[in-house]
N, C-alpha and C positions, 0 to 999 in steps of 0.2 A: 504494500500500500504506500507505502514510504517512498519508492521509486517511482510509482506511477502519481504520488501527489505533485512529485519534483518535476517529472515529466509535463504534467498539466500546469504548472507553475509558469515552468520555460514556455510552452504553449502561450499559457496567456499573455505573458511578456512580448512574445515576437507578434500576436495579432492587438495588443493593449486593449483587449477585454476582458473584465474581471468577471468574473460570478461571485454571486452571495449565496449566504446562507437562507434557506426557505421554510418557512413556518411551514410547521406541524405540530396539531394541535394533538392535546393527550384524550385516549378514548378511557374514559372511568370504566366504562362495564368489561375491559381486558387492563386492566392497570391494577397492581396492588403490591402492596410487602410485607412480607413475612418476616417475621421476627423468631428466633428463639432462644432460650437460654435456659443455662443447667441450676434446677432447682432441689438444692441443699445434696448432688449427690444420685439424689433417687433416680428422677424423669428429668427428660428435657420436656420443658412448658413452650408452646406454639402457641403464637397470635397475630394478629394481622391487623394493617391500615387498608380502605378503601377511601374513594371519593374524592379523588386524585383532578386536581385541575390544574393547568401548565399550558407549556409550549416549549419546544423544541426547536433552536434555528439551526438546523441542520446542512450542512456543507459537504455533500457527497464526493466533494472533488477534494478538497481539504477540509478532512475532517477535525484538527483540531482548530478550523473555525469555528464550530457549531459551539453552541451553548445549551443549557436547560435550567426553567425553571419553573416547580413544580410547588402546589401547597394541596393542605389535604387537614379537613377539621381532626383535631387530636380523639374528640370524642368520635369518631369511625372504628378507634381500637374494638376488637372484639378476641376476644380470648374463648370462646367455647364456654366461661362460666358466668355467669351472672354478677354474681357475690365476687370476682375475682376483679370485674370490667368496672362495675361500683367503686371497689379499691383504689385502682388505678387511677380513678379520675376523682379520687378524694382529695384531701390537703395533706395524704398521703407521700402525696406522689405528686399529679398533675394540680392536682383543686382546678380540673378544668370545666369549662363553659363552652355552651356551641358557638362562639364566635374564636374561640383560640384556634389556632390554624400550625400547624406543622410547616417550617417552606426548608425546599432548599434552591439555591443561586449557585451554578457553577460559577468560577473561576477562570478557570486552565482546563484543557483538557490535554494529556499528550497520548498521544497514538504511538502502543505498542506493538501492535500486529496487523495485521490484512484487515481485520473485523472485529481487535480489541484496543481498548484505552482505557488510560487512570483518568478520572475527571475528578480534579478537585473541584470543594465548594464549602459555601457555608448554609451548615445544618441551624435553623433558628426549633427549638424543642423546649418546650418547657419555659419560654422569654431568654435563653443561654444561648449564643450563637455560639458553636465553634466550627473550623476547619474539618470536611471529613474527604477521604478519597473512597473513589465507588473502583473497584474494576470491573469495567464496564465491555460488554461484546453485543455487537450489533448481530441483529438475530437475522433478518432480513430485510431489506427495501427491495418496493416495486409496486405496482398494481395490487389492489385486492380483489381476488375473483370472486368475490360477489357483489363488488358495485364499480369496479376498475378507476377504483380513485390510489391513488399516491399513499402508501402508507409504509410505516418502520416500525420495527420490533427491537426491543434490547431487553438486557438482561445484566443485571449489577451486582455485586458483593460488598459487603464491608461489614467491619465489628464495629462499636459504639460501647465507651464504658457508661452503666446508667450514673455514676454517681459524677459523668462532666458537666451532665444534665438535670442536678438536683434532684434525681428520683432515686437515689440511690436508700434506701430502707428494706434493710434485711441484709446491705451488701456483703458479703463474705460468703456468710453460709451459703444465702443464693445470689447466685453470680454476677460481677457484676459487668461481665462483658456479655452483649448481647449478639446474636447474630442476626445479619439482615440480610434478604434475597430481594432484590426488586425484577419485577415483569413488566414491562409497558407497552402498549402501543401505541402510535399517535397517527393521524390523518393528515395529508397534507393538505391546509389551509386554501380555499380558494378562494 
């Protein structure tokens, strides 16, 4: 990807037209992240954010032009229990409200391979901003065959300690490095 970014670089250079990055927007009903982490030992606990709103300015020719940025109400947490989802959105943890919102703001992105990159950014969680990097791999671009509009898929990793993020209650026993998967799709903006 690296050769042919460089490639299309010099391209542009010698005809002096540039290309930009192109909005695409995030689809909520294929977007989500998974969350998990080891509880005291026993099990690993799973849970999940939906309701995913964003955009994507996406740079297929150089792709550490693109950006993303993406927010998602905190109350979408759902953990499978009731009494556990209550918790979490106590003064526990969150003391959150349906207008507190999850975002993140990439940064940088630098391009590792053909169809992967580290994207840094700032995580805002809990009112805490910090730094986090995703490693990130583009799932696919192109056509979606069921209505031939422009769309991308990616797919991200990273840990998160709960306690950078003020939720850190119980941490030790239960852990306090979390793990995240993120899934997205997004449409291309017409």
């Amino acid at each position: 990807m690296k050769n042919l970014a460089l490639a299309a670089a010099i391209a542009t250079l010698a005809t002096g037209a540039v290309a930009a990055p192109e909005k695409y927007m995030l689809d909520s009903s294929h977007s989500q992240i998974v969350f998990n982490y080891d509880h005291l030992g026993f099990s690993t606990t799973f849970g999940m954010f939906s309701g995913f709103e964003g955009e994507i300015m996406f740079d297929q020719e150089d792709p550490a032009n693109s950006s993303v940025n993406v927010s998602m109400p905190v109350t979408s947490m759902f953990t499978g229990w009731e009494q556990r989802d209550a918790h979490f959105m106590s003064g526990d943890f969150f003391d959150a409200n349906d207008e507190e919102l999850v975002t993140f703001s990439s940064t940088s992105i630098e391009v590792t391979g053909e169809d992967t990159a580290m994207i840094t950014g700032d995580l805002t969680l809990n009112g805490i901003t910090k730094e986090v990097v995703l490693d990130a791999k583009l799932n696919k671009a192109g056509p979606n065959p069921l209505n031939q509009t422009e769309w991308a898929g990616f797919d991200a990793t990273t840990t998160l300690k709960r306690t950078d993020f003020g939720v850190g209650m119980f941490a030790g026993p239960v852990s306090d490095e979390v793990n995240v998967m993120i899934s997205i799709e997004a449409q291309k903006a017409g």
